[in-house]
C-alpha positions as a Markdown table, in Angstrom:
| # | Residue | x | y | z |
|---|---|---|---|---|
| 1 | Unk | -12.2 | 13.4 | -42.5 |
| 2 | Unk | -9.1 | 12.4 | -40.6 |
| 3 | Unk | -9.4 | 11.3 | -37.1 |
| 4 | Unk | -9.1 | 13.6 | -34.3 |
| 5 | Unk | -5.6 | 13.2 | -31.9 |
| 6 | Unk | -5.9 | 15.1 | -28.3 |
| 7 | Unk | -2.7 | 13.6 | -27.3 |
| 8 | Unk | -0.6 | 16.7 | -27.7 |
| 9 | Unk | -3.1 | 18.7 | -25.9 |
| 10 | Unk | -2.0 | 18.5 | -22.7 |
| 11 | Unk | -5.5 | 18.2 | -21.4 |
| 12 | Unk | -6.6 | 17.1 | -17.9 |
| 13 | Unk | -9.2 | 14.7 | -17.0 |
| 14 | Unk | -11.7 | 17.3 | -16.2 |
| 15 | Unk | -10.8 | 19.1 | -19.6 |
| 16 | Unk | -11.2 | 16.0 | -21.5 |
| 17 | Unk | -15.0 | 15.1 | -22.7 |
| 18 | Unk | -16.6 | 11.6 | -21.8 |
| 19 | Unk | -17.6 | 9.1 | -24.8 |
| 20 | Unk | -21.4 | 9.6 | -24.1 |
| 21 | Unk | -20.7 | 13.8 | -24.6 |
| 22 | Unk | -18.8 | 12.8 | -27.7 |
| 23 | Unk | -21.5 | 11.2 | -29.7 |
| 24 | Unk | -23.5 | 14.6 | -29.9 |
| 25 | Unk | -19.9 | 16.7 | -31.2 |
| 26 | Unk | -19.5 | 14.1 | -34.1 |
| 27 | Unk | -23.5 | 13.7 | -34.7 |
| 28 | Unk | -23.7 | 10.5 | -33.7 |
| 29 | Unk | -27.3 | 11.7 | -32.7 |
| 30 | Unk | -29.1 | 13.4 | -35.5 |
| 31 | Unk | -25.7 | 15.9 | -36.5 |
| 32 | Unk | -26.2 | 14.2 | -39.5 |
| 33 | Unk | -23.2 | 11.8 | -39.9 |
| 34 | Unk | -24.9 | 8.5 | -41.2 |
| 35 | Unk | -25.2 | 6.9 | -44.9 |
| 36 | Unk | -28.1 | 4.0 | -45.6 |
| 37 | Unk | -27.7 | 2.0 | -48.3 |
| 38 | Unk | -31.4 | 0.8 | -50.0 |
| 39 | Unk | -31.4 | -1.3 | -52.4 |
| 40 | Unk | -28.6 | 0.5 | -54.9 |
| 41 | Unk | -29.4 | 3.9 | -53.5 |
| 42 | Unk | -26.5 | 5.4 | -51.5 |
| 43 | Unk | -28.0 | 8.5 | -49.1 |
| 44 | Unk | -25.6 | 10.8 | -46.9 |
| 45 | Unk | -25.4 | 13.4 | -44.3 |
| 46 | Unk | -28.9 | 11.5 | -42.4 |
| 47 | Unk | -29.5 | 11.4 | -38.6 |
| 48 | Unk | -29.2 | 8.1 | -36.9 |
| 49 | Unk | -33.0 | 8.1 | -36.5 |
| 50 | Unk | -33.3 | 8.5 | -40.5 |
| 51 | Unk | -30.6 | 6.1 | -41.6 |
| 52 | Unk | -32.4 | 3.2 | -38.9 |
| 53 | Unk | -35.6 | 4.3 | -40.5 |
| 54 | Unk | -33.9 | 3.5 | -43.9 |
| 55 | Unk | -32.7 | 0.6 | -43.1 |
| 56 | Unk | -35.7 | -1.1 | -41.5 |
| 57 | Unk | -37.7 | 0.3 | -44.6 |
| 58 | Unk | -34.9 | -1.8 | -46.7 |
| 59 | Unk | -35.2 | -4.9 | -44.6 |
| 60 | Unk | -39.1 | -5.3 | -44.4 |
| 61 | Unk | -39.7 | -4.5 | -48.0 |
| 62 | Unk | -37.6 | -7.5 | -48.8 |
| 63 | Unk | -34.7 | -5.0 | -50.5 |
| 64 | Unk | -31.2 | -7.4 | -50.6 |
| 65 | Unk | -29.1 | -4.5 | -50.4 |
| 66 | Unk | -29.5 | -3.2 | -46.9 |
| 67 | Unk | -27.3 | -1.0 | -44.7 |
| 68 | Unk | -26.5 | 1.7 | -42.8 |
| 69 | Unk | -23.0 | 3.5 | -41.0 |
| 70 | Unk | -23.0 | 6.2 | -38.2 |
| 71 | Unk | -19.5 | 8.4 | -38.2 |
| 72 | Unk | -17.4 | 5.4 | -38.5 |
| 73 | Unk | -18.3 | 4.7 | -42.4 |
């Protein structure tokens, strides 16, 4: 996905959404924009809530490949 430019928009300040309101248009809470990574096993398209939840499963099962992205993979 390419990155989104509002530059030529034109757009005001009260036309222009805050960082907080931009986590929810690009998932960044459960839209389903994250990828874990368990030992060798790539998964995509999770919530935040099930990539951390992948993760932590990774790390306390002693797993040494371990990781997870939200919408900045």
């Amino acid at each position: 996905m390419k990155k989104l430019s509002l530059k030529n928009l034109k757009l005001g300040a009260d036309d222009m959404l805050q960082r907080s309101q931009l986590k929810t248009v690009f998932g960044g809470y459960g839209g389903g924009s994250c990828q874990s990574w368990v030992n060798g096993t790539h998964s995509t398209g999770l919530s935040v809530s099930d990539a951390q939840g992948d993760y932590a499963f990774c790390i306390e099962n002693g797993y040494s490949s371990c990781g997870y992205c939200c919408a900045s993979c």
